[in-house]
N, C-alpha and C positions, 0 to 999 in steps of 0.2 A: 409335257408336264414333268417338271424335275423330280427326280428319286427324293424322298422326303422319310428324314427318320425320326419317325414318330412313336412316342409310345404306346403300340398296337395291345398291347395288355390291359392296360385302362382304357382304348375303346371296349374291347371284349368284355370289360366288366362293367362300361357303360352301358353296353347295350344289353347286359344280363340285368341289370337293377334298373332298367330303364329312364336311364341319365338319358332324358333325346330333348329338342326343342321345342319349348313348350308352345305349339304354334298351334294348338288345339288343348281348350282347356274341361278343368273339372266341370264347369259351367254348360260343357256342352251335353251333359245327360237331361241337358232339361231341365235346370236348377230352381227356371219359373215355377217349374209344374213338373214336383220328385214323383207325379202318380202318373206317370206316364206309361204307357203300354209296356207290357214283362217284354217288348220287339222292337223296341224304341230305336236303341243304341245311341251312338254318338252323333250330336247333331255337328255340319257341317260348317265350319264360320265362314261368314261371305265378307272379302276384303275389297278394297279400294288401289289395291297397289299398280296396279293399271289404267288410272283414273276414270274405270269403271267398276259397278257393282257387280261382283267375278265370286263364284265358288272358289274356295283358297285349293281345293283340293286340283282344279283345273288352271294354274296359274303359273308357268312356267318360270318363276322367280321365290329366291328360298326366302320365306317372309316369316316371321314373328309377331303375331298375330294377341293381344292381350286385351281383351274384353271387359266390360264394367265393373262387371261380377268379380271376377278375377280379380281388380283393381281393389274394391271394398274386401274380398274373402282375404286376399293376403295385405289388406291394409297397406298400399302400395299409396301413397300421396305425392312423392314428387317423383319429379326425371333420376336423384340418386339409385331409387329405390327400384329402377327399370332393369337396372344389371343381374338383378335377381331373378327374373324373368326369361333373359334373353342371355344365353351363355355368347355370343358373339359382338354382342355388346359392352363396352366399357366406359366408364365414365371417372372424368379428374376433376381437379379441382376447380370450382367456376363453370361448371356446367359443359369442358373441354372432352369431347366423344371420340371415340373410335370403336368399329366395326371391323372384325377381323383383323386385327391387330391394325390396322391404318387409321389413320384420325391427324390431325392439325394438332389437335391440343396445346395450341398455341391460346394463351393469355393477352395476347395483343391486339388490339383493336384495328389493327391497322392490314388486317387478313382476315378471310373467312375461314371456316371450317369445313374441313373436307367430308364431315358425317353432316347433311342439312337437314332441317328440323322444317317442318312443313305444317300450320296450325289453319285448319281451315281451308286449306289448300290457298295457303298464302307463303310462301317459300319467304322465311325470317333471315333477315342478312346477317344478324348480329345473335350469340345466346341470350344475353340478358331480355330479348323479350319473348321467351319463352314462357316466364315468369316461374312462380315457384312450385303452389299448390293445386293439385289438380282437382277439377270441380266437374260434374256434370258431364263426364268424357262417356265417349256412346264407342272408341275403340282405339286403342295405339298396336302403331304396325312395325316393326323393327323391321325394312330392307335391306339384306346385306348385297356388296357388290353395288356398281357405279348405278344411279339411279337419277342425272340430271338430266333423260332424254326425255320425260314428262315431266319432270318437275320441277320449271322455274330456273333456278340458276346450280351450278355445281356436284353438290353431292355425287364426287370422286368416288369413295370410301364409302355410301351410303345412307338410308333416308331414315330419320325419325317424324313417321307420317298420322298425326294426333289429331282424331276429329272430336270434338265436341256435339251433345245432342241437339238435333234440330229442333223449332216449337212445332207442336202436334195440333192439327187441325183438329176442331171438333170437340175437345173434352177438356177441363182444368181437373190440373193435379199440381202437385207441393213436394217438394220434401224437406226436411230438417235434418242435418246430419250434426254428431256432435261426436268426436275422439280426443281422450284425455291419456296423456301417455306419460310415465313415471323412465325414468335414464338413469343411468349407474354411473352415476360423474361425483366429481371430487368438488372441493371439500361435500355437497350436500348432493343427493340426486338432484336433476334437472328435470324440469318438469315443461309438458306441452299440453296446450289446446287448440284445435283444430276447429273450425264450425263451418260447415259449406249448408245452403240453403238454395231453393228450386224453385219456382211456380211458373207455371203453365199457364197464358189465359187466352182461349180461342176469342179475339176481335169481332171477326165476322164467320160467315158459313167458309170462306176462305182464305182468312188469315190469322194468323195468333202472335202474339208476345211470350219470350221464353227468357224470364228475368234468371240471370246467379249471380252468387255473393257469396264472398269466403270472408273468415278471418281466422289469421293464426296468433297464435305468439307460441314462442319458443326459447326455453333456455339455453345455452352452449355448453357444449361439450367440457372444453377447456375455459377455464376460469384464470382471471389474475389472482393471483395470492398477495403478492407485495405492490402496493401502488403507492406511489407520489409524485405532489402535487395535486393537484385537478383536472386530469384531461378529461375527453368526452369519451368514457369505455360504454359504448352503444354495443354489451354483448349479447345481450337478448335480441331475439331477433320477431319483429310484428312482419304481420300482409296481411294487407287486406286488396278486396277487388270487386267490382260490380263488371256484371257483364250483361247487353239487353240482344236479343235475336229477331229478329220483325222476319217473319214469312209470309208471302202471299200471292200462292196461286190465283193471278189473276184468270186465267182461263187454263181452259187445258193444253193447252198449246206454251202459256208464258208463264213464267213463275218470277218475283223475285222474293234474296234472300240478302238482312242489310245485317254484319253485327259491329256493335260497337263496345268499346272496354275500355277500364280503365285498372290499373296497378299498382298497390304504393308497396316497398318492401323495404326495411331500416332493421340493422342489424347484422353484428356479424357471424352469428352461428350460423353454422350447415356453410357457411362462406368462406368466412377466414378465422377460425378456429385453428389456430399455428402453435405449435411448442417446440421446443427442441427433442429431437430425438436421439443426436451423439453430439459429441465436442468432440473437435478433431488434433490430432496430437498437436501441440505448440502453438493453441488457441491462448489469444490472453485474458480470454473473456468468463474462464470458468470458474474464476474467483468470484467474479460477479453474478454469474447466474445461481451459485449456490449459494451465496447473499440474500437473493431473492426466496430462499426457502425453496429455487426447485432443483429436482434431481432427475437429468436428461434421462431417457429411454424410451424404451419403442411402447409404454405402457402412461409414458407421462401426459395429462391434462391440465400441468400448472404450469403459468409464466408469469412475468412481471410486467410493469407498467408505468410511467413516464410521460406516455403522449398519447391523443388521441388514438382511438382504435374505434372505427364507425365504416356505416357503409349504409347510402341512399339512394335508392334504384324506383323512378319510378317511369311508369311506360303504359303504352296502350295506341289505340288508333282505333280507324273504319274500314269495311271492309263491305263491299256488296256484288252483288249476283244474280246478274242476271241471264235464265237462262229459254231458249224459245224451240220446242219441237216444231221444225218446220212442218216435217212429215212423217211420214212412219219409218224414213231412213236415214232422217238427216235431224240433230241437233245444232243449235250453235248456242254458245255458251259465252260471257265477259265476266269476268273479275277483274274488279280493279280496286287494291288495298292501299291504305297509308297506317306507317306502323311509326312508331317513335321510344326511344325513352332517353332519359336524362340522369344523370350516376352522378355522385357526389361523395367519393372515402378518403380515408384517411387510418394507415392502419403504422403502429408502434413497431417495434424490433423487439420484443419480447421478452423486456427486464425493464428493469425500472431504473436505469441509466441511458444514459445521452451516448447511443453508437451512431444511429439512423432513424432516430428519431421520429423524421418527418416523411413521410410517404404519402403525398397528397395527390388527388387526381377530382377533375370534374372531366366529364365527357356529354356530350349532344347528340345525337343521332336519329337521323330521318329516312325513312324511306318511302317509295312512290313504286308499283308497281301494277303494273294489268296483262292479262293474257289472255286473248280473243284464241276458242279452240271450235272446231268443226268435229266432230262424231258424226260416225256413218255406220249402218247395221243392214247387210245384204246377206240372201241366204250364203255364200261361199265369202261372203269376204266383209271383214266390220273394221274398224278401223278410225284414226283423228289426227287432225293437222292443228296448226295452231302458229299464233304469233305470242312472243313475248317479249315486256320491256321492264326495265328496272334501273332506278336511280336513288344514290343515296348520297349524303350526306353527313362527315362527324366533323365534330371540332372536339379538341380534346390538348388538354392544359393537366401537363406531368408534375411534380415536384418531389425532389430527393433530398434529403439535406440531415446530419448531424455533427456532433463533437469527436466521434471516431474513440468515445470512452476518455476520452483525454480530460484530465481535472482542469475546473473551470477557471482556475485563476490562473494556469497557461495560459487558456486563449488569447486573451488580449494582446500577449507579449511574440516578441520578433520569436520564429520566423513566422509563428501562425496569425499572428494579427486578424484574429475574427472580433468583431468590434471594437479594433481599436482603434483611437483617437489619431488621426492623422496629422501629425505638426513637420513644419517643414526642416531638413536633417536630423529628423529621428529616423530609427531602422524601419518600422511601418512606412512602407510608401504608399500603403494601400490598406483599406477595411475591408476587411473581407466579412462577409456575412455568415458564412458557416464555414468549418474546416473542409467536411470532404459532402460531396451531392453532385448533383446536376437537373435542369429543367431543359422542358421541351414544351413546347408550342406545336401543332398541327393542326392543319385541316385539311381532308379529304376527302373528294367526291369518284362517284360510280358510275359508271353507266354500262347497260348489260343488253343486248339485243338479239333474241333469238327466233329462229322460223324452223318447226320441227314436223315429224310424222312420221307414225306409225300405222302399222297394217300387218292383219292376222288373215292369212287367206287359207282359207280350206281345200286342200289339193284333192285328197279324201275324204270319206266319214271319218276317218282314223286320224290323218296326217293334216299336222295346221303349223304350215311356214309363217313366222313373224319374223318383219324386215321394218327398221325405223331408222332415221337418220335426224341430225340437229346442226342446223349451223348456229354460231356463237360467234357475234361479238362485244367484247371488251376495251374500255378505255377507262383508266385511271387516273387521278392529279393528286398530287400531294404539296403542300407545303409546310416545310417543316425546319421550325427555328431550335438549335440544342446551343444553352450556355450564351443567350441574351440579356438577361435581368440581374444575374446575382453572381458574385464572388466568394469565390471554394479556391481554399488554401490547396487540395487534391479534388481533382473534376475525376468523376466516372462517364470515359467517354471522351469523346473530341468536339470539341463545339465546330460547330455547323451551317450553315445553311443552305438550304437546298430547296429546291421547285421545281417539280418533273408532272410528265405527263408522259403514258406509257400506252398503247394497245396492243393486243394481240384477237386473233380469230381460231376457229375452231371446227373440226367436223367429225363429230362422236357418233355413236349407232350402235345400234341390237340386231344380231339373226338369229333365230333361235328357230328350234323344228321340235316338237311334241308329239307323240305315235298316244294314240287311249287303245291303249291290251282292250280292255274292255271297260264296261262302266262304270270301274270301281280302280282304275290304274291306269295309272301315264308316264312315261318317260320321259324326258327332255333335256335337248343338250343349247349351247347358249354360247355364244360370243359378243362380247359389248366393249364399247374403246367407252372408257367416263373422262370427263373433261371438269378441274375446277380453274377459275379465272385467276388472275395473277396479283401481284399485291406488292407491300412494301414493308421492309422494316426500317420502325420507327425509334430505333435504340441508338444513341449518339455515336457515332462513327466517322470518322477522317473522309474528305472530300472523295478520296479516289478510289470508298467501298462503293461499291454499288446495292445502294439501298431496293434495286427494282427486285422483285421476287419472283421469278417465270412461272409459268402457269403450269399446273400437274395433269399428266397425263396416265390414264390408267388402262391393261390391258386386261380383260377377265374371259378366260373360261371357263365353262359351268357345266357338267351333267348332272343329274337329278331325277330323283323318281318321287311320286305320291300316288299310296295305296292306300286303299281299306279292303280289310276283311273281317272274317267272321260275324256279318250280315250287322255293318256299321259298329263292332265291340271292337274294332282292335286297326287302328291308323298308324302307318309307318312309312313317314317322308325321308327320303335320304339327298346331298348333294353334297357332291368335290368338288372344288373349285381350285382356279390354279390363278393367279394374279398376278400382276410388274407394271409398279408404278416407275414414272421418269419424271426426273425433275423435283421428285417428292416436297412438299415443302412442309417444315418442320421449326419448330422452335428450340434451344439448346443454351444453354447456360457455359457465358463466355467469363471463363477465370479471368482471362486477362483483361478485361474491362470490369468484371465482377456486374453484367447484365445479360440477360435471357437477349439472344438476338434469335432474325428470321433469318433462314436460308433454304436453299436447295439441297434435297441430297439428289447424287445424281441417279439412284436405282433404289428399289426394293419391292421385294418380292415375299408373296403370303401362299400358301399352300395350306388344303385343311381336307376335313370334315364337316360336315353338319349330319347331323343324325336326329331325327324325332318320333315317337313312339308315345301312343296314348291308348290305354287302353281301358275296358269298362269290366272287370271280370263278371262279375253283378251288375244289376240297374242304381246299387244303393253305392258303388264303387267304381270310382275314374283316379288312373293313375296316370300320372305323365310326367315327362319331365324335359331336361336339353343337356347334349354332348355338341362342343365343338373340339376336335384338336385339329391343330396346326403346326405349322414352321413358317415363322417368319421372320425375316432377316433383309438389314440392307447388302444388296451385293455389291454395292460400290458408293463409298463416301467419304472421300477426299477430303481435308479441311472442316473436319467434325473439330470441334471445342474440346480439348482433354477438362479432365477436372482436376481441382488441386492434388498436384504430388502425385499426379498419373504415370506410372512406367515407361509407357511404352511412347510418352509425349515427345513430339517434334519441338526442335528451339524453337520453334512462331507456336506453340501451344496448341498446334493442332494434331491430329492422327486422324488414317483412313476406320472408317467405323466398318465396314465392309466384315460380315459373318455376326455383326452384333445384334441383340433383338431389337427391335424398335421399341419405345414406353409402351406401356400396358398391354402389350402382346403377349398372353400367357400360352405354353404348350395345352394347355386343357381344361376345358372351363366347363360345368353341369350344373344343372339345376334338376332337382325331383322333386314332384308334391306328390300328394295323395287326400282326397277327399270322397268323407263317407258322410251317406246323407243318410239319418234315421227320422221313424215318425214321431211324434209326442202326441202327449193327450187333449193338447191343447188343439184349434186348427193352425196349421200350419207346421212347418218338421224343422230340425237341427243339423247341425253340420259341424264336423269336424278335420279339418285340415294340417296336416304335416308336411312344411318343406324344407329342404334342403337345400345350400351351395355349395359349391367348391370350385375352385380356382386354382392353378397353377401359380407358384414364385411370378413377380414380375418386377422391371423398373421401371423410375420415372425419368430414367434422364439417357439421354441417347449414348450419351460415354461408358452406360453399365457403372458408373461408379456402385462397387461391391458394396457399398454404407447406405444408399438409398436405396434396395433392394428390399422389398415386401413379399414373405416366404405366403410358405400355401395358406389359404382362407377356408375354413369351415365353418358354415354360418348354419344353424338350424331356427323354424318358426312354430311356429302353433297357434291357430285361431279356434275357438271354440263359439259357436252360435247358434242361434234360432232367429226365424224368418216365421213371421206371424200372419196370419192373414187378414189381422187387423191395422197392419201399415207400421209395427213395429219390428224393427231388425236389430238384435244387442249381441253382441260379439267381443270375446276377452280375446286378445291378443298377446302373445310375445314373440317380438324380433330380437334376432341374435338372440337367442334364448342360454347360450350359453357362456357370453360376456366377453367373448374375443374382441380385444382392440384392435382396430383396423382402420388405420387411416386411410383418405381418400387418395392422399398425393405426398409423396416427399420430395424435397427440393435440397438446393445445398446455398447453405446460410453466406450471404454476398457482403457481411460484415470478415467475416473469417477469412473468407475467400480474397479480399482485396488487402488486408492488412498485414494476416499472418501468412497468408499462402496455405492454408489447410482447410481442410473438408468436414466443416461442422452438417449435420443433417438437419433440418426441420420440418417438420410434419403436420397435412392440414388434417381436421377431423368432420366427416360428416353425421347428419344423424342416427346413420344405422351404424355407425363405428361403434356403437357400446350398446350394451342390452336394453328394449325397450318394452315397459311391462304395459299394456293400456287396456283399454275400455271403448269400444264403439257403440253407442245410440243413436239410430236413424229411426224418423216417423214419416213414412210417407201418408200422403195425402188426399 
């Protein structure tokens, strides 16, 4: 494990304020039932990270662990608002993750993501169908470290493992939830509403239906100030969703479980909410955007508008389960899911002039998967094998295109002839349709096949060896047309075309050994190879790039410990981990084309912390919180993209990235709450919670450009409530309570970049980027 300099004084003060991982929450004093015995302590949460139902506190994997309660007390609604919870956790723009500073975060559809998102225990190929709001969730599990030996396909870097509540045999119940939330945005606050609803209805003595339904709308963050013409500015953002659960133990031995959804989500808040945040020296654009009434900076919410600005995502599928206890030792288990969604945007350049105008895309997307697994339960040794298969499908239709700011009654004329009239010896030998853009055409299918297992053997009472291996394989096709249909006076990019087909295979695995000190303590150390599958970029490039993306290869070591003491008041998880990824595959922002392309880096390496501490001083008081610090860095990356007016740049505009941090890889990242639970006179008692973030400086672009840099984050919250024991739950909230703007992502403006050669900044904003005052009402039923 390499010498790592880290700021040891902010652990020491983390672990003084009990900055630890919040992987055990307030909810675990028994929040059901606050009259719980003065010997109660902290109740233990049972996880799924092992595709078994496992005490977390015996799980030899560092997990993050966020429960219902949790989810309603800190008013936590979508995946942005996860980060808050899980300090090793990051989240960009478009729902792009990383764990421990590694993630994909890659926007392009034409690679997966190295953090996998796993909903139902259906491993999602694509984000967008994770969807937005979250409804009816019975528990999310933050996995850090490689996690695609049980789960489905990838997740290099880590699992976001989201289960929703099953239907309950035997009893009907309801709920009504309703959250109304006021935002500190410009010109007018912004305003939300949230409404998720429940019912429960037992069918028979052995099966039930477990209906949900959400609807949101949502104002944006960032507003147009100057618009002309009549585009479609879709910045309010709706969802809505039905979702139906059918369970039904047919005997004791077979159960099945069928769910089916659907999603519709329109709207660009929490999505692309973009402003400028610098002009970069020798931009010719800054006349214009101060035209438009706005004035760049890292606190701006206002842009302009021109053209369309929308976004239409909808998705859903089936999924079912069936599962048959042979015997008392042997389960087998099938899943087999079809997921989908269908996207339709269109987003502006953020004035109310003609630079790039048009940014259009529809995309398709199918998927097929099943995974037949065997569990086995023997006094010395338990254990499961499994098959899995996976195929998908996109089609996906680009469109780039503006005036490049050039006054309209140029265009027509020589040399740019964009609509002009072609007569034979005039200078126009051609019409061209726009000045500068590019289109692409693709389609691209998956296919993924794996045969894995694992096995926990008991050597000991004490000593429990776990050994798993997975073979993986992978083939890919793509076909992909750049610079077919339209005429650009300047093409971004090289027209193209290309049709490949690519495999690769794989053999990833776990050893890991666990000693129990005794009933209340376990150590454990861990070795795992993670594997994510290989891919393509689909950004216009010269015949003799090679567009194929090699697959990432991760290597993790892990030691760790999980205690409790003082008779269940006081829980303290700890784990170091040491990591080196090969091949890493990354997305980066290429000046010289002025487009985000995929590549390879060829190393990078994460070293850290994880620390968690939960403690109860009292029955009426649970505090807890999360500390991650790290270093991480690539150690070698040849051929990184500079960005505009970069120093240290190569003539081909490239430089080794090699000692640089990777995006959103912060040196230190904590989270702390505290919840106090008092009686009232009413029945049922109140609750009061405070939490806390902070974050270390990070970037979002792999070159460090010093102008997209987002310095430290202090975020504080406050919920105040009562929980009735007449089915009503009313809770004041405020997030960001202290108004810090913080956007999710900054990027660097690919107008500026290709024209002037300089480095304009632009910045997305998510919900919790600005202060949000609200109101929760639930009636259960």
């Amino acid at each position: 494990m390499k010498n790592m300099n880290l700021p040891y004084k902010k652990l020491a003060v983390a672990i003084a304020t009990l900055l630890t991982t919040p992987v055990i929450h307030a909810q675990e004093a028994d929040v059901a039932n606050p009259g719980a015995t003065e010997d109660s302590g902290l109740e233990i949460i049972q996880v799924t990270s092992q595709r078994r139902v496992e005490n977390l506190q015996e799980v030899p994997v560092s997990v993050t662990a966020i429960s219902p309660t949790e989810l309603e007390r800190k008013n936590v609604s979508d995946v942005y608002q996860m980060t808050l919870n899980a300090p090793s956790f990051q989240i960009g723009e478009d729902n792009s993750m990383s764990i421990r500073g590694a993630g994909t975060l890659a926007f392009s559809s034409s690679l997966d993501s190295s953090v996998a998102v796993a909903f139902d225990e259906v491993n999602l190929g694509r984000r967008y169908l994770m969807g937005a709001v979250f409804n009816d969730i019975s528990q999310i599990e933050v996995l850090s470290g490689p996690q695609g030996l049980l789960f489905g396909k990838n997740a290099s870097a880590g699992l976001v493992n989201i289960t929703s509540t099953k239907p309950q045999l035997g009893y009907t119940e309801g709920k009504i939830d309703v959250e109304y939330q006021l935002r500190d945005t410009t010109p007018q606050d912004g305003r939300s509403i949230i409404t998720r609803g429940m019912y429960n209805i037992p069918l028979t003595d052995n099966s039930a239906l477990r209906i949900n339904a959400h609807y949101a709308a949502e104002d944006p963050v960032a507003r147009a100030i100057k618009v002309v013409g009549d585009p479609k500015l879709d910045e309010e953002t709706t969802d809505w969703g039905v979702k139906l659960k059918y369970l039904n133990e047919l005997s004791e031995e077979v159960s099945v479980y069928v769910i089916a959804d659907t999603n519709k989500e329109s709207g660009v808040a929490g999505n692309f909410d973009r402003t400028f945040r610098s002009i970069g020296e020798g931009s010719g654009k800054l006349d214009t955007i101060l035209a438009d009434g706005v004035v760049p900076g890292d606190e701006n919410l206002d842009y302009g508008a021109d053209a369309d600005n929308f976004r239409d995502v909808e998705m859903g599928g089936l999924m079912a389960k069936v599962t048959w206890a042979v015997n008392d030792n042997y389960e087998l288990s099938n899943i087999t899911a079809w997921r989908y969604f269908e996207l339709v945007q269109g987003t502006d350049d953020n004035m109310a002039s003609n630079e790039l105008n048009i940014n259009f895309t529809t995309s398709e997307y199918d998927q097929f998967s099943n995974e037949t697994r065997l569990s086995m339960d023997f006094d010395n040794m338990r254990g499961q094998v499994g098959l899995y298969y996976f195929h998908s499908t996109q089609s996906e239709d680009r469109f780039l295109a503006g005036d490049g700011l050039l006054p309209a009654f140029l265009l027509p004329n020589f040399p740019f002839c964009v609509g002009a009239e072609v007569v034979e010896g005039d200078m126009c030998s051609v019409s061209n349709d726009h000045f500068i853009g590019n289109d692409t055409v693709m389609d691209m299918e998956t296919d993924s096949a794996a045969i894995f297992g694992q096995f926990d053997f008991l050597l000991t009472d004490d000593l429990t060896l776990t050994t798993g291996l997975r073979y993986t394989y992978d083939e890919i096709y793509i076909d992909l047309a750049n610079f077919q249909r339209y005429n650009f006076f300047t093409t971004i990019g090289t027209p193209a075309l290309r049709e490949e087909t690519n495999s690769s295979d794989n053999v990833s695995g776990k050893v890991s050994l666990q000693y129990q000190l005794d009933d209340d303590k376990m150590v454990y150390a861990s070795y795992s190879r993670g594997y994510k599958g290989p891919g393509y970029t689909n950004t216009p490039s010269p015949e003799q790039t090679d567009i194929f993306i090699q697959p990432e290869v991760v290597d993790n070591y892990e030691i760790g410990a999980k205690t409790v003491w003082l008779d269940n008041h006081l829980i303290v998880n700890a784990s170091v981990f040491d990591q080196q990824f090969d091949d890493y595959q990354v997305q980066a922002f290429d000046a010289a084309i002025s487009q985000s392309v995929i590549q390879n880096a060829a190393s990078l390496s994460s070293t850290g912390v994880e620390l968690s501490i939960t403690a109860m001083p009292f029955e009426s008081l649970t505090v807890n919180g999360g500390a991650t610090l790290m270093d991480s860095q690539f150690d070698s990356f040849p051929g990184a993209a500079c960005y505009p007016q970069q120093p240290d740049c190569d003539e081909n505009g490239t430089f080794d990235a090699a000692g640089l941090t990777p995006p959103t890889a912060a040196k230190f990242t904590s989270t702390a709450s505290a919840t106090y639970d008092f009686e009232l006179p009413l029945d049922g008692y109140g609750f009061v919670t405070l939490n806390y973030y902070h974050r270390d400086p990070v970037n979002y672009l792999i070159s460090n450009a010093p102008q997209t840099r987002i310095g430290n984050v202090d975020q504080f919250g406050l919920n105040i409530g009562v929980r009735l024991d007449n089915g009503w739950d009313i809770t004041l909230f405020c997030k960001n309570c202290t108004d810090e703007k913080v956007p999710v992502a900054t990027g660097i403006d690919a107008g500026d970049s290709a024209q002037y050669g300089t480095t304009s900044v632009v910045q997305s904003w998510g919900f919790n980027s600005v202060r949000n005052i609200g109101l929760r009402v639930s009636y259960g039923f």
